[in-house]
C-alpha positions in Angstrom: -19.1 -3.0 -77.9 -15.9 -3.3 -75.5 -14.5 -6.7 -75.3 -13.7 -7.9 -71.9 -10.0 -9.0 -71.4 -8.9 -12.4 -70.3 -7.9 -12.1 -67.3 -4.1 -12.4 -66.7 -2.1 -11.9 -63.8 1.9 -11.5 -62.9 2.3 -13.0 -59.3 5.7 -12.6 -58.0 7.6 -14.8 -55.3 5.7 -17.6 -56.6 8.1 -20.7 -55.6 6.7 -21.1 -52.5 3.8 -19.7 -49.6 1.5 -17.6 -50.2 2.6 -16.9 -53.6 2.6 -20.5 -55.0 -1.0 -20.8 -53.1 -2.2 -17.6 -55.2 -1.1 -18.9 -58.5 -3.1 -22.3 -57.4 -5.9 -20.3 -56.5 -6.2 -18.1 -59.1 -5.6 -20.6 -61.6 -8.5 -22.7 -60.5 -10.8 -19.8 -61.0 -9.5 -20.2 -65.0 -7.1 -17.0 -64.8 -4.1 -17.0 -66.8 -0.8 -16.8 -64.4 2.9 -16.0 -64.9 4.3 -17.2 -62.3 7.6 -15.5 -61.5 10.3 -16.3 -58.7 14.4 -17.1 -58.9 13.9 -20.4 -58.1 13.4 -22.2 -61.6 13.1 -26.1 -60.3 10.1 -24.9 -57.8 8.7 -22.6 -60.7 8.6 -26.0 -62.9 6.8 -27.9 -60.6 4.3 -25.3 -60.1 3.9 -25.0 -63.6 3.7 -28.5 -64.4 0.8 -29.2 -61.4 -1.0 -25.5 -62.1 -0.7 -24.7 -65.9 0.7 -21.6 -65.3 3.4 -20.3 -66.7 6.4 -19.9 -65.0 9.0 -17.2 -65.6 12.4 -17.0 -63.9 13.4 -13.4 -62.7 15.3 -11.7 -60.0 13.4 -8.7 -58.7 16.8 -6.8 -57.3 18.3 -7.0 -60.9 16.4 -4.4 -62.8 17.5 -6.1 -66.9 15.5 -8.9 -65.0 12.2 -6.7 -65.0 13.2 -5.7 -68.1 12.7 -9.0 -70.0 9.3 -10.0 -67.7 8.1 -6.7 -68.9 8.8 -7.5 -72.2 7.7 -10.9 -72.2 4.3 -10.6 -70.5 3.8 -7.3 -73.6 4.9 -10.4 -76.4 2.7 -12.5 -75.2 -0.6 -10.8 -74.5 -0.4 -8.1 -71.7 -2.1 -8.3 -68.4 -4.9 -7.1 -66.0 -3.3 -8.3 -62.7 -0.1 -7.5 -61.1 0.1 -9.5 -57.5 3.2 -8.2 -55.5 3.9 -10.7 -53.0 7.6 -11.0 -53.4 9.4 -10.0 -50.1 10.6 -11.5 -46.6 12.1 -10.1 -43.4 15.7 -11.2 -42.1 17.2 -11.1 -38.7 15.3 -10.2 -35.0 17.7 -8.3 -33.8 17.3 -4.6 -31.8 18.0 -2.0 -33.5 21.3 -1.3 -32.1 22.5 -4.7 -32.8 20.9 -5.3 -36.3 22.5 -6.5 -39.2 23.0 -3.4 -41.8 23.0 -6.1 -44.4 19.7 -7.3 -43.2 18.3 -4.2 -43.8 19.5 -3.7 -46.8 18.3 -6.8 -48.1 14.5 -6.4 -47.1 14.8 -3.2 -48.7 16.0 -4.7 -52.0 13.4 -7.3 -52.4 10.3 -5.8 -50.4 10.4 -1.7 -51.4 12.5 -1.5 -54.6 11.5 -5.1 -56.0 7.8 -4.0 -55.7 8.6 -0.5 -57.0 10.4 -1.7 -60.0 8.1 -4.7 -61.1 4.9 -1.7 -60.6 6.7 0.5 -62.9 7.7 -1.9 -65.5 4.3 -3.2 -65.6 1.7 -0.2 -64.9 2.1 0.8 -68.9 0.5 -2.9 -69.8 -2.2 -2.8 -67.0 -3.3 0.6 -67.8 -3.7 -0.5 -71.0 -5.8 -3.8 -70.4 -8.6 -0.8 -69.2 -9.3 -2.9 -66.2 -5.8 -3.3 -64.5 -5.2 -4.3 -60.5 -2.0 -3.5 -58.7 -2.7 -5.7 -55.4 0.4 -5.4 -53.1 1.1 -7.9 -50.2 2.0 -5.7 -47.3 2.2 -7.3 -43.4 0.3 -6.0 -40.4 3.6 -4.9 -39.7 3.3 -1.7 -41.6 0.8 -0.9 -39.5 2.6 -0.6 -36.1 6.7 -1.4 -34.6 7.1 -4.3 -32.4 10.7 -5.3 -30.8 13.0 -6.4 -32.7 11.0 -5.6 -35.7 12.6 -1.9 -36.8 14.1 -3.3 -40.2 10.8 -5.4 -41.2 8.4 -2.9 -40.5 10.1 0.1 -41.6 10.5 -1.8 -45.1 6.4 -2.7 -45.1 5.8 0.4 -43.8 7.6 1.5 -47.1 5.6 -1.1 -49.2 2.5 0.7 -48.2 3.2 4.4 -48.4 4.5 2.7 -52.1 1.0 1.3 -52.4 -1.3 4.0 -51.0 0.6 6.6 -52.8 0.3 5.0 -56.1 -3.7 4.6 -55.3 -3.8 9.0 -55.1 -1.8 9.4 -58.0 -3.3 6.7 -60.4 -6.8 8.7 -59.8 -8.9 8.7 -62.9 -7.1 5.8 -64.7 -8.7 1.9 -64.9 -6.2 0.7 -62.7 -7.4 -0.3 -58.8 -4.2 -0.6 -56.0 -5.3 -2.9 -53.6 -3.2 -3.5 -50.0 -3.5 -7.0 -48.5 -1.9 -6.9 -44.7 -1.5 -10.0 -43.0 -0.5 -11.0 -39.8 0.9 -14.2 -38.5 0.7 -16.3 -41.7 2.7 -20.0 -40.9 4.3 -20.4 -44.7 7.0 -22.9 -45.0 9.8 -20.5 -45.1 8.9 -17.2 -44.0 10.1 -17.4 -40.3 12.8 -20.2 -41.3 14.4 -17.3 -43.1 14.1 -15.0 -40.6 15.7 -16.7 -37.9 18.7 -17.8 -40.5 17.5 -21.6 -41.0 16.9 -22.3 -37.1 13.7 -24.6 -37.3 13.3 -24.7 -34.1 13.0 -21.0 -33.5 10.7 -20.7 -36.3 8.4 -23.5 -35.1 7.9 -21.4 -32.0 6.2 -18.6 -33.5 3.4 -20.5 -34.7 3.4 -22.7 -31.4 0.3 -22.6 -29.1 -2.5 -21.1 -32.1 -3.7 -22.0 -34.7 -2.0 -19.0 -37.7 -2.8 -18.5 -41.0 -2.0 -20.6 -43.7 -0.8 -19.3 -47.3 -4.1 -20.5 -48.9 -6.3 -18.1 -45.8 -4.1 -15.1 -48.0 -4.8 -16.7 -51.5 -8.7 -16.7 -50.8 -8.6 -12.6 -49.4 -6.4 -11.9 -52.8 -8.6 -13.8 -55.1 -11.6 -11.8 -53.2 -10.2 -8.9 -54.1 -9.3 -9.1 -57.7 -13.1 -10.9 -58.4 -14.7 -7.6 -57.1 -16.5 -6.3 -59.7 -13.9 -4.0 -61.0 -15.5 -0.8 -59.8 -15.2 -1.7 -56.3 -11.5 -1.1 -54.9 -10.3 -2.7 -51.6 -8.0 -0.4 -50.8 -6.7 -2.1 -47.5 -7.1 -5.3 -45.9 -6.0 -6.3 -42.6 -6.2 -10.3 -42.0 -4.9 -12.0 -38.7 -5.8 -15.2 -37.2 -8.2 -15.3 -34.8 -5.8 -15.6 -31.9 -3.6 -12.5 -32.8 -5.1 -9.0 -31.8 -1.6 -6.8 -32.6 1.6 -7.7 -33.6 2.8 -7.9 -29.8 -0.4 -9.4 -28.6 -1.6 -13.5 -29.2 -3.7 -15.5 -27.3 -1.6 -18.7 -26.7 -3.5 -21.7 -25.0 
């Protein structure tokens, strides 16, 4: 008879939003987390309130993956990889955006995910009932103004995702896509607009958004499916939003 692996999952960008809600979440529902971000202080707290385990990492710096690779193989392999590190910078048109910007979304949302999946899918195949669930946006979906860096680095994320879900046909491994859409986090919009509360506040003004703990419940839905059962995309917005150009403001 096959034992059943304890289920164990990586969740990246885990200092804060929906990644520190999905580490809560999961947690609660007795799953063993590594809980890995740059931010060590936040990672502590997490830790100390959670019981998971929190691992320092920078997902641009590829020795980095190397040693949470390692690590996570010393100390027991896992079944879960959540991808949820990412985060878009700058507003600007296309003909005035930032370069650096661009580059930077790339680093963390397309190649972060990429190298974390690669380091990892040797450990998750191996568990015999692995996830790979990728945090994507609405915005891979569709352009909107001022959007051309942060949806052409999702879009990215999700030909990454759907990709991987054709070529890991046959194997014990589901790739799920989670899209949301206007998700109010602490930081997310205060980094896009370069700190500017203000400007961030106004996003969310005039609806109620989602929270981080809405995205938590859709990702802990779909790694408790029964394990033959893949989501394969998932499209979440508030109520209010119908599109990424279109919400119903009252």
């Amino acid at each position: 008879m096959t034992s059943t692996p304890a289920l164990r999952a990586v969740v990246t960008g885990a200092s804060s939003g929906i990644g520190a809600a999905t580490v809560r979440r999961l947690r609660a529902e007795g799953w063993q987390v590594v809980a890995v971000a740059r931010r060590a202080d936040r990672l502590t707290a997490l830790a100390e309130e959670t019981g998971a385990e929190p691992f320092v990492a920078d997902l641009t710096v590829q020795g980095d993956v190397d040693r949470l690779a390692a690590h996570v193989e010393e100390t027991g392999g896992l079944t879960s990889l959540v991808n949820n590190a990412g985060g878009a910078f700058g507003l600007e048109p296309v003909a005035q955006a930032d370069v650096a910007d661009w580059q930077r979304m790339y680093d963390i949302n397309v190649l972060g995910t990429l190298r974390v999946t690669q380091a990892l899918l040797p450990q998750l195949v191996a568990s015999g009932r692995g996830d790979v669930l990728v945090v994507t946006s609405t915005a891979s979906l569709a352009p909107y103004e001022g959007g051309g860096g942060y949806t052409g680095v999702k879009h990215a994320e999700r030909m990454l995702t759907t990709t991987l879900r054709l070529e890991l046909i046959g194997q014990p491994v589901r790739v799920i896509d989670i899209a949301p859409g206007a998700v109010a986090t602490e930081e997310f919009s205060l980094n896009r607009f370069g700190g500017d509360a203000d400007k961030a506040a106004q996003v969310y003004a005039g609806y109620t958004p989602l929270v981080a703990d809405d995205i938590a419940d859709v990702i802990a839905f779909a790694l408790t499916r029964p394990h033959h059962v893949n989501i394969d995309t998932l499209v979440v917005r508030p109520r209010a939003q119908v599109s990424n150009t279109q919400t119903a403001k009252g």
